[in-house]
N, C-alpha and C positions, 0 to 999 in steps of 0.2 A: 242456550243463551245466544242471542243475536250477535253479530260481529258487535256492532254502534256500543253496544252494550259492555261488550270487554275491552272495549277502546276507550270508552270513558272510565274503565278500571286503572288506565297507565298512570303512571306516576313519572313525575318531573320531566326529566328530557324527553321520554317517549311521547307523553301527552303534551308535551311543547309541540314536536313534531306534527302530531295529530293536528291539533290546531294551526298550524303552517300553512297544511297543505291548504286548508278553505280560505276564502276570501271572496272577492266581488267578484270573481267568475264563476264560482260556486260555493253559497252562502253556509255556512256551517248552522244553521237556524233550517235552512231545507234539508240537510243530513238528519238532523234532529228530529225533525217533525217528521219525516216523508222514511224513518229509516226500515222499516220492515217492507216497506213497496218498493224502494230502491233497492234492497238486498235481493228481492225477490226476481227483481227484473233486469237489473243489469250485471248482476252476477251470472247471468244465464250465457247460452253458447254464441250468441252474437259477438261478432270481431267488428270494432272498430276502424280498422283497417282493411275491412275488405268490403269492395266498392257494391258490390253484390247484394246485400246487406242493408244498402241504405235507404230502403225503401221502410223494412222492420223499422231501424231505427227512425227513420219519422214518427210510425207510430207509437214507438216507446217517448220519445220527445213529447210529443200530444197530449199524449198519457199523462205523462210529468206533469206538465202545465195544467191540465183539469185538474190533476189532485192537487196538486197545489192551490191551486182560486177556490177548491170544493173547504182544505182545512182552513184556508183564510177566513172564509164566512163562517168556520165551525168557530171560529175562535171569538168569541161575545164579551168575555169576562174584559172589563176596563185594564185590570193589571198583562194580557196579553195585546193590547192595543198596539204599542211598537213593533211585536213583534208580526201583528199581521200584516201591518204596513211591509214591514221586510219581507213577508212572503210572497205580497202584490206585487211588489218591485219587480222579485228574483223572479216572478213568472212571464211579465210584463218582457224583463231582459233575456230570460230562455226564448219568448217568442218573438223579438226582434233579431236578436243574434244566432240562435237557431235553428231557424226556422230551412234557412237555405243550408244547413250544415249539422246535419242532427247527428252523424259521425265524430264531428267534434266536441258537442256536450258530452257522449257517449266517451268518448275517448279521458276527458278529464273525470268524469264521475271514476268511472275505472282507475285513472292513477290516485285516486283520493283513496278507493278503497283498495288499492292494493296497498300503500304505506300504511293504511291502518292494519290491513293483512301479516305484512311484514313486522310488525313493531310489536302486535299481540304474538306472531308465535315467538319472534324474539324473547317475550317477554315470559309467554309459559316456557318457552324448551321444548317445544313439542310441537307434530302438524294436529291443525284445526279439522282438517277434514273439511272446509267450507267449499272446499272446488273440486274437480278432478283435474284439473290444469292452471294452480295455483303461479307457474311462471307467465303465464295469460293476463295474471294481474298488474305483474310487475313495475312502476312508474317505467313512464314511456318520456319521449323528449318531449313532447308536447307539456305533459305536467310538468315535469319540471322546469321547462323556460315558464309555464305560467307562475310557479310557486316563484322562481327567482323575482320575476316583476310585481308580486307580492312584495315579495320582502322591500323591492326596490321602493316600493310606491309608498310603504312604513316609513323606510329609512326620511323618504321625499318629503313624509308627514311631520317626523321629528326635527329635521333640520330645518324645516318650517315656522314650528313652534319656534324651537333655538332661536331664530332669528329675529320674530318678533319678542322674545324675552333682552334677546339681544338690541336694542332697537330702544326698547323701555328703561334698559339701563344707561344709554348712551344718553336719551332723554330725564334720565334722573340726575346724570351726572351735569350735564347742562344747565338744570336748575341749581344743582349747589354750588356748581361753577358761576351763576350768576349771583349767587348771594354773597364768594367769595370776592367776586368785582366788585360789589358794593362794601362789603367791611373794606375794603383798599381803597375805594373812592372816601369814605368817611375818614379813614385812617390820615389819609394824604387833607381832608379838609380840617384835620384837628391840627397839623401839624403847622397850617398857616393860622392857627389861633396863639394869643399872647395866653403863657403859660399861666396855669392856676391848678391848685388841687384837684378840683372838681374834672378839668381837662386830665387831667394824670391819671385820674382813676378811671376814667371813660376808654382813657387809650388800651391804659393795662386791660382791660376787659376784651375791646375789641384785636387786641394782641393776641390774646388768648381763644378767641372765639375764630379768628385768622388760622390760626397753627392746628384746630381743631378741623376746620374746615380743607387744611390742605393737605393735611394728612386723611381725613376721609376721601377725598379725591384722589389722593396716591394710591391708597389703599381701593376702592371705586377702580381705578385703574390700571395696577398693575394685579391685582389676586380678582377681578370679577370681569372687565371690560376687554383688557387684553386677552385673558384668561378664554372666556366665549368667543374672542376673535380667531383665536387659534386654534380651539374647541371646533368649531365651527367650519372653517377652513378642513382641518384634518378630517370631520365627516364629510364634507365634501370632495375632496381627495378620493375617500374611501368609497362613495355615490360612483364617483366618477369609474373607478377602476372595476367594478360590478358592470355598470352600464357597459363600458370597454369590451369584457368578457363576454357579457353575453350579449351583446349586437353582434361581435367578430360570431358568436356561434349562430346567430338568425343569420345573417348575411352569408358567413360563408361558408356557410357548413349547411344549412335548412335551404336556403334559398338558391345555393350555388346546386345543391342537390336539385330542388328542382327545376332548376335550367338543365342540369347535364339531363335530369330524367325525359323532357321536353324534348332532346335530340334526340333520345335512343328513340323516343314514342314515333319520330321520324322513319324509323328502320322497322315500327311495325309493336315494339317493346310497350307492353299496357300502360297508363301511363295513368297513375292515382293523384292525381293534383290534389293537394291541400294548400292551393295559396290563400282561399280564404282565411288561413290558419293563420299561415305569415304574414299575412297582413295583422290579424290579430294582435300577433307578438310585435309588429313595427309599429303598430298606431298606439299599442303601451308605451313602447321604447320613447317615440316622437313624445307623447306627452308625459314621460319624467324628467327627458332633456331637458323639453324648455321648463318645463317646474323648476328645475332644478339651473338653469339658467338664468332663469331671473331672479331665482334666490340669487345666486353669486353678481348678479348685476347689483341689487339691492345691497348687497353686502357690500360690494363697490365703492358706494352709491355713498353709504354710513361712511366707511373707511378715509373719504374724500371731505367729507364732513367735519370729522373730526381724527385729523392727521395725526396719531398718536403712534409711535412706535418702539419696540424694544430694540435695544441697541444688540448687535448681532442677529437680530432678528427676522429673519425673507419675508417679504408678502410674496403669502403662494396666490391668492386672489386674483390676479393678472391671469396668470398661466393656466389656472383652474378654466378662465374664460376663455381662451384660447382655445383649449383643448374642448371642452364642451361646444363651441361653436363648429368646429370640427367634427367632433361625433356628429353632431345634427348634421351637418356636408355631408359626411359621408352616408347617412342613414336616407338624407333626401336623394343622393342622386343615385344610388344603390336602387333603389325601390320602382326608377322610374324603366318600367320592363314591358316585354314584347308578353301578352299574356295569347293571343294567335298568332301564329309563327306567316309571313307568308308563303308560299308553294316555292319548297327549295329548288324546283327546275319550273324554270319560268319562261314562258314563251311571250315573244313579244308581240304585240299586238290585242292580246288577250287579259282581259279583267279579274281580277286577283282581288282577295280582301286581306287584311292583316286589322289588328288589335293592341293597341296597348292600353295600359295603366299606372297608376302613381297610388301604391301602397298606403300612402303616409297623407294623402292629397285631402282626405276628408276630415282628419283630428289637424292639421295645419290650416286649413280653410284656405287652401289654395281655391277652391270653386269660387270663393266672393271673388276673384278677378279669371275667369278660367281661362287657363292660356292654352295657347295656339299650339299644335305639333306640326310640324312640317316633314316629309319624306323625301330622300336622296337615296341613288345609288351608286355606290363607292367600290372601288376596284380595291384586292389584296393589297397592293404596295396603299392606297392612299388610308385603306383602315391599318393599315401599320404606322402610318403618319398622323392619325389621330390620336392613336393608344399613347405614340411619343410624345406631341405637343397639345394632347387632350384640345385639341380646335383643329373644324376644319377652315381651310381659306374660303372665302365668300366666293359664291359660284362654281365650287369646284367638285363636280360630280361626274361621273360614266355613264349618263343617259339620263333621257326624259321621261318622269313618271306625269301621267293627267291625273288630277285631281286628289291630288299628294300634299294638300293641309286640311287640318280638322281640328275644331276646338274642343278639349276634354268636358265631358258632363258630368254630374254630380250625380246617381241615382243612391236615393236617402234611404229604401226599402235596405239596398246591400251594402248600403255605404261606401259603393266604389264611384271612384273618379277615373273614366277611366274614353278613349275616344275610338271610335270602329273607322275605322276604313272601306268602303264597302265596292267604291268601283276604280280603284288603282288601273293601270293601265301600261305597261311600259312601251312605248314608243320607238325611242333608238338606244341603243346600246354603242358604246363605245370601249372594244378590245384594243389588249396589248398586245404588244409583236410575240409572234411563237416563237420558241426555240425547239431544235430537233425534233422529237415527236410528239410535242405538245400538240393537242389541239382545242379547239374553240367549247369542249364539252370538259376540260380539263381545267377551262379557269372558273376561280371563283369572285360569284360578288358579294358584297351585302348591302341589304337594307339600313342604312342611317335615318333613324329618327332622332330627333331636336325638339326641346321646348325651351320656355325661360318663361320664370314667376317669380313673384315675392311671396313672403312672408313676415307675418310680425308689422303691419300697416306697411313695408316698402323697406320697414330694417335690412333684411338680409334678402339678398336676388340672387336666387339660383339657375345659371345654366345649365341643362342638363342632356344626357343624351346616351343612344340605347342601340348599341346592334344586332341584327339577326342572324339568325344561322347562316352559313353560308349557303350561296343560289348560285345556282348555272345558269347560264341565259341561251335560252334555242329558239329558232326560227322556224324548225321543220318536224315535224312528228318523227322520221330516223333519228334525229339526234338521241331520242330520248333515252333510247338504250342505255346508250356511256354514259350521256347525262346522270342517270339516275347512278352506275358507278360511282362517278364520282363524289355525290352526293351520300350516299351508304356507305361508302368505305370512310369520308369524312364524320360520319354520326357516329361510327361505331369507335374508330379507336382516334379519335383528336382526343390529347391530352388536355390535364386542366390548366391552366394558366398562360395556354400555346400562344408564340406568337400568330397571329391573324395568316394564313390559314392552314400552319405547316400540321402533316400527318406524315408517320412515319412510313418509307418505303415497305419494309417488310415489317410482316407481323406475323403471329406463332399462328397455328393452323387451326387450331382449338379456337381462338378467336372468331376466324371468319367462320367456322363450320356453327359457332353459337349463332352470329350473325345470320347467315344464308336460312338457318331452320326458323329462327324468329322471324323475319323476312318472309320467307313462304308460309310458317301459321298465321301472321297477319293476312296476307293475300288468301290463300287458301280453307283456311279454318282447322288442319292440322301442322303440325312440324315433322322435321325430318326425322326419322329413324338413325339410330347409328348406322346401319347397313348404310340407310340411304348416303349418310355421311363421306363412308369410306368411299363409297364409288365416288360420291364428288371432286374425293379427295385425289383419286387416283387420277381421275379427271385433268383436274388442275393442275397436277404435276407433272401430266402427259408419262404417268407411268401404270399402265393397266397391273402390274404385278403388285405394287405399294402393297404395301404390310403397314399399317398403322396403327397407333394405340391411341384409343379418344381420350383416356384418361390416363394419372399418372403422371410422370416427372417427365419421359421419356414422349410425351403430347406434345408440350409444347418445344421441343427440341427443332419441329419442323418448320419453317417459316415460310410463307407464301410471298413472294414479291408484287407488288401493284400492276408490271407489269405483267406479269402469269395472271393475272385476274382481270384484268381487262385490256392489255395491250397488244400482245403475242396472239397469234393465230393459233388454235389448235392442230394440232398433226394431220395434214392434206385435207384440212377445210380452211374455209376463208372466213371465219368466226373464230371469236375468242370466247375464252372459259361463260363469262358473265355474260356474252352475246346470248347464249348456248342457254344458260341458266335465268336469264331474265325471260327468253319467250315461254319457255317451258312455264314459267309462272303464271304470265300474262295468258298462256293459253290455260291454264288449268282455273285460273279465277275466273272465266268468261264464262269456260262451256264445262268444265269437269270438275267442280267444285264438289259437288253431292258426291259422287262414286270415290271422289279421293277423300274424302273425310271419312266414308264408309268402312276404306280397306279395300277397295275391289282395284283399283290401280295400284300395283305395287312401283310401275314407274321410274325411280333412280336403279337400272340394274343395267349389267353389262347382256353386251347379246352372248356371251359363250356360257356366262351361267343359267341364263337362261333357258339354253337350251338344254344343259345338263339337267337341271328341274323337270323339266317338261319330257322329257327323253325317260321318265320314272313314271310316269301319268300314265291314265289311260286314255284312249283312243279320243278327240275331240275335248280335249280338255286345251284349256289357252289360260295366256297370261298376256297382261298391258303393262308396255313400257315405253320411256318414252326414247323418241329415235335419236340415237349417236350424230347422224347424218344427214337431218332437215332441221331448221330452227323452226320450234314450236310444232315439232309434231310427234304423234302417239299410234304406236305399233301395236297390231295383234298378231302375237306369236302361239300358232297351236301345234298341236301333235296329231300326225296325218296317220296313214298304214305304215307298218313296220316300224314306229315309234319315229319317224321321219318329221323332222320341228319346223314349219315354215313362218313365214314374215309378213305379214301385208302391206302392202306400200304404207309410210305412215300418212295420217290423218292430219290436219290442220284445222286451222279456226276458217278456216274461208267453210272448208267440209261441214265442220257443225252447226256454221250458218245452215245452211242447206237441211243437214238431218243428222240429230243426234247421237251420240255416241251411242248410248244403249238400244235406240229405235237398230242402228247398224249392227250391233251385236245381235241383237231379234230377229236381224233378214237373213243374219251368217246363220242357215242349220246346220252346216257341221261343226257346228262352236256349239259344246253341251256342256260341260263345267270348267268353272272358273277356279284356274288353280288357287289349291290344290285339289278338293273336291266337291267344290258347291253347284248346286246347279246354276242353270244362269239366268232362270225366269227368276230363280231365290233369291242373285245379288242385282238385278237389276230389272228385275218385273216394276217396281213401283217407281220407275224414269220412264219409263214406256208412253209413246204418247199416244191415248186413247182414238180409236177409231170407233167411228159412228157410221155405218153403212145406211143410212134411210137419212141420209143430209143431202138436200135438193141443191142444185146451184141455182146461183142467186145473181148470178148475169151473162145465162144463157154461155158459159162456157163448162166443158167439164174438168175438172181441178184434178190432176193426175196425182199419184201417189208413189212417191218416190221410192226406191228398195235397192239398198247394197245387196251385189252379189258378188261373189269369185269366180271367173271363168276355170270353170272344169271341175267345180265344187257344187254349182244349183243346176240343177233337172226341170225339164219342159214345165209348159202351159201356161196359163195367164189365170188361172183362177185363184182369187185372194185367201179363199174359204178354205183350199188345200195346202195354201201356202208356199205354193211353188211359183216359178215367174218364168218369163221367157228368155227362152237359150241366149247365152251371149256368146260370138263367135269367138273360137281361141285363141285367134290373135291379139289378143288386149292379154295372154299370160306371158310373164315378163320375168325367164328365169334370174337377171341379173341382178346382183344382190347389190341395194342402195348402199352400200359403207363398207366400200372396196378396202379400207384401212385396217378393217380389223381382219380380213385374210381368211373368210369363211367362205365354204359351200351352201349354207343353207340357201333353198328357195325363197327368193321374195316373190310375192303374189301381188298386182296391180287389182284392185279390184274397181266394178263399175255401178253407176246407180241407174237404174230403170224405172220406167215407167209402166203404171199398171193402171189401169182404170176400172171400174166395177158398173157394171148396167144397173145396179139395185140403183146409184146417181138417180135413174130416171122412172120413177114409180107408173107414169104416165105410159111410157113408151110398152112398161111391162103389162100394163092393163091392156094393149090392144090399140091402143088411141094413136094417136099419130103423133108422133114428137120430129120436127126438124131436123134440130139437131141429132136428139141420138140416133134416127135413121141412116142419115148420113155417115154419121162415125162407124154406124154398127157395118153399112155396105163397108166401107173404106177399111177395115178389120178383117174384112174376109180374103181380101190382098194380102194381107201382110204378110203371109208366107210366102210372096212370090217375092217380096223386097230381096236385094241380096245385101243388104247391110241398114244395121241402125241410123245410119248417114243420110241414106235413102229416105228411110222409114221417117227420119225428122226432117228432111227438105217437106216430101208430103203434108206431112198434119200440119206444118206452117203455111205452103199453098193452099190448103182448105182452109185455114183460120181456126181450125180448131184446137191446137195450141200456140203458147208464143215461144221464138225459136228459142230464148234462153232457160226455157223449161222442158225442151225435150230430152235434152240427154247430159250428162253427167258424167265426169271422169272424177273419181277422187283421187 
């Protein structure tokens, strides 16, 4: 038996329930009709919540919608005629509102049929067996604020009715109230008539007919009229304190959520936007306020009409307004939000976009007048002076943005109102005075956006206004380093309801170590290892011995101060922790992306465990790490004779401009496995960048071919095919070791890149034919042994032209 099937089995409260959950976001008529396809397809392993996903879910949305328009036309019989109408509808509104959001349909189908889930096994005692992960089903927040705005939109409907029954009786009593006026105006014209019988008995009638009439009015007025006014009232009351509840839960709980999510997404943090959602749930909210506002205006409105009151008795109707006119305030300027953040370090001079929008902007018809945003930028202390006097003084900003107003537009497909910013510009910035060792990548600013609109034809005018994350402003590419400090330390742990833009000094170490690994799987495309962690950690604390526990009670005991993270100099270098850990980023996102997602750079390690590792290996086995003692660069540590572990100067990004890391690993042959024992064509043959020997040049120059070697490590000749290259002389070997701090003997190794050329280049020359050029180069080759230095050898091929001087020779 279908689930549909033992949910129409429930009885009383459970089947209340059942029926609850459906309504005009999803019809209980498409449950009905559509329930063995629906069971079949959204009971299945798609999540809702995973962003991965939403492509299936389109096509289940699709789905929906044909079956749906396919049983609409099955339906012919005259007595199904309403009901096909309602299926056109619901399809009609799946493909407007779902179409850009098919996660969401998905999402509410799902909380429908998990209560009905829930309430059936409630109801046997026993599991169903319908899932293998029945808590998958479980009402999600989503259903449930839609179920609440259900209800809300009932209660909207019945105080509706109330009112005009309400309304009918006021206008009933009117009319007997007018026929009372008249028995009193007769009354009073009998009374100027000279007495007779006939008068006597006319009066006595309309005496009676009086006392009839003003006791139905009494009664009219105090057991039906008052009676519905305070009826009436008290459901509003109770309208009101629902709405209360769950706005405080969209705003501050769904939407404060995704703002906080929006900054972590800054630090690299995935970041699943469902604002379409919450906007959803605000543009219900926006339209039962005011439903529900102009009931109580109308209510007003009668009340005013006819002034009728019980003695002890409050009008809540005032206050009722009051307060609803409020909620709509606070739902309007709540909504009006940064939906594109702009670039939290911002350099001046250079063009930036940002983004916002007005949640609520298309169900209020702000668009018939669309108003203007305008952009500032405001220092700390003056967005602490807005937060206090919610206004800023007119003209009062920290620099020039170009092209900082934009009118909001209306797009009807997504029914957002919402305005782009596309070529911002900041101009000049104006700082505040440092104190001690503040400096100019330390402060913060923000983006202040502004609007102002009516609604309601010009009734109510809302100022409104919206800050951005906080920005650093730089002038010069070095800043960017700190910059970005300060900016990631601000995203990760700024509290919720912080003054503007306090973060606290220290924070527990478990924090930043989450941070740092998120941080680098965003740049990189993996995260940090605990290993990796702990070096960082020991790093950071300038304590190579640290003992740390990532997890546990005893994790967060340890606290990192701000300035240990970016202020303090690490131990005899002239870089700090996050100097140290930003290039190493920035170099691994540029050129070592692939090898470090692979596993082949193990990277975060110290040089003495290193060498203890590699000191177990066999002969020509290496590992990569990255250097203690250059920013941004990456060592190759192998094992020579006698288990003897050396270092090679490290590598940089200027280097892998030049020639890449694994092309370099390819030239080094006494590098054969990749600790611990892979070969190394295994972890890095497919970065190798292919050579093609029968490629002619193509403007008469010959295009030399670069090749890492180590002095005293590669052996004679120049021929490619053998794979050997020409002797480098040994004074470029450089026994001192780069990171004198750590108090080691190992060898560092300087290594050089040469130049190798191949006469295949010249297919002609090898035919016998005469080629210019390679003749020339080939006499000028047969010197070379008499050069006494590479120095030489590239002053030469620069005086012949046959290379240009910044391609002859190579130091990495």
């Amino acid at each position: 038996m279908s689930l549909w099937a033992k949910a129409q089995q429930l009885q009383g409260e459970a089947l209340r329930q059942v029926q609850a959950v459906y309504g005009e976001h999803f019809p209980i008529e498409v449950r009905h009709f559509l329930a063995p396809w629906i069971e079949s397809k959204i009971m299945s392993d798609v999540d809702p919540d995973n962003p991965q996903h939403e492509q299936y879910a389109a096509s289940v949305v699709g789905a929906l919608i044909t079956e749906l328009d396919s049983k609409a036309l099955a339906l012919t019989n005259e007595e199904f005629f309403l009901t096909k109408i309602k299926l056109q509808g619901a399809a009609e509104m799946f493909r407007q509102r779902y179409s850009q959001n098919p996660l969401g349909l998905l999402r509410i189908i799902r909380h429908c049929l998990g209560t009905e889930l829930k309430l059936v096994q409630q109801a046997e005692n026993m599991s169903l067996g319908m899932s293998s992960n029945p808590a998958a089903l479980l009402p999600d927040a989503s259903g449930e604020i839609l179920q609440q705005l259900d209800i809300l939109r009932q209660r909207t409907q019945e105080t509706s009715e109330d009112l005009r029954r309400m309304e009918q009786e006021q206008e009933a009593f009117a009319l007997e109230y007018h026929e009372l006026t008249k028995i009193q105006a007769n009354l009073t014209h009998l009374q100027n008539q000279a007495p007779s019988q006939q008068k006597n008995d006319f009066e006595k009638q309309l005496r009676v007919k009086k006392e009839m009439s003003e006791h139905k009015l009494n009664v009219k007025v105090l057991a039906e009229l008052l009676q519905m006014r305070m009826a009436l009232a008290e459901k509003h009351k109770e309208t009101l304190m629902i709405i209360e509840n769950l706005q405080a839960r969209v705003l501050d709980d769904e939407l404060i959520r995704w703002k906080r999510e929006q900054q972590l997404a800054g630090n690299g943090v995935p970041f699943h936007s469902n604002l379409d959602s919450i906007q959803e749930w605000c543009e219900g909210l926006a339209e039962i306020i005011w439903l529900n506002r102009q009931q109580i205006k109308e209510s007003e409105r009668l009340r005013a009409k006819f002034p009728i009151m019980q003695a002890n008795n409050t009008d809540h109707v005032p206050a009722l307004n009051t307060q609803i006119t409020q909620l709509l305030s606070s739902l309007v300027t709540s909504t009006f939000i940064i939906e594109r953040q702009p670039p939290q370090v911002m350099k001046t001079n250079t063009r930036f976009t940002a983004m916002v929008r007005l949640l609520v902007g298309g169900k209020l018809n702000v668009h018939m007048t669309p108003p203007q945003v305008t952009v500032s930028i405001i220092s700390e202390q003056q967005a602490n002076t807005l937060l206090k006097n919610d206004k800023m003084a007119k003209g009062e900003a920290s620099g020039e943005i170009l092209n900082n107003t934009g009118t909001m537009e209306y797009q009807k497909a997504s029914r957002q109102l919402s305005v782009s910013f596309r070529n911002m510009q900041l101009r000049k910035i104006k700082r505040a005075e440092k104190k001690g060792t503040e400096s100019v990548m330390d402060e913060k600013f923000s983006l202040l956006f502004q609007s102002k609109f009516s609604v309601g034809g010009g009734e109510l005018v809302f100022q409104v206004w919206t800050l951005s994350l906080p920005v650093v402003v730089i002038v010069h590419g070095n800043q960017e380093p700190h910059a970005w400090a300060t900016v990631t330390w601000d995203n990760a742990f700024a509290e919720p309801g912080r003054t503007p833009f306090v973060v606290p000094d220290k924070v527990p170490w478990s924090q930043v170590a989450e941070t740092l690994s998120t941080k680098f799987r965003s740049a990189t495309g993996r995260a940090l290892t605990e290993s990796n962690q702990r070096f960082l950690a020991s790093k950071a604390f300038r304590n190579p011995n640290l003992q740390l526990p990532l997890v546990g009670p005893e994790a967060g005991n340890l606290m990192l101060t701000w300035s240990q993270f970016c202020k303090e100099p690490l131990p005899e270098r002239n870089f700090t922790f996050w100097e140290w850990f930003y290039a190493l980023m920035k170099l691994t996102r540029e050129h070592l992306r692939a090898p470090w997602m692979d596993n082949t750079i193990v990277g975060f390690i110290g040089r003495k465990q290193t060498e203890d590792l590699l000191k177990q290996c066999l002969r020509g086995t290496f590992m990569l790490r990255f250097s203690d003692s250059e920013l941004g660069g990456v060592t190759i540590a192998w094992v020579g004779d006698s288990s003897e572990v050396f270092m090679l100067q490290p590598f940089t990004s200027k280097d892998f401009a030049i020639r890449t890391l694994a092309d370099r690993v390819s030239d080094l042959k006494h590098l054969i496995y990749l600790y611990p024992d892979v070969p190394k064509d295994q972890a890095f043959g497919k970065y190798y960048t292919p050579f093609t020997e029968s490629q002619t040049p193509t403007n008469g120059y010959v295009k030399p071919l670069l090749v890492t070697h180590v002095p005293g490590w590669s052996s004679g000749g120049g021929n490619l095919e053998t794979g050997s290259y020409p002797p480098t002389p040994q004074g470029f070997y450089n026994p001192q070791s780069p990171d004198p701090s750590m108090g080691r003997d190992t060898p560092s190794v300087h290594s050089a890149t040469s130049e190798t050329v191949n006469s295949s280049f010249y297919p002609a020359a090898q035919a016998g034919q005469p080629n210019e050029i390679s003749d020339s180069f080939q006499d000028f080759m047969s010197q070379v042994d008499e050069l006494d230095n590479l120095e030489e050898f590239q002053m030469d091929l620069n005086t012949m032209g046959v290379l240009p001087a910044n391609m002859a020779h190579f130091k990495s």
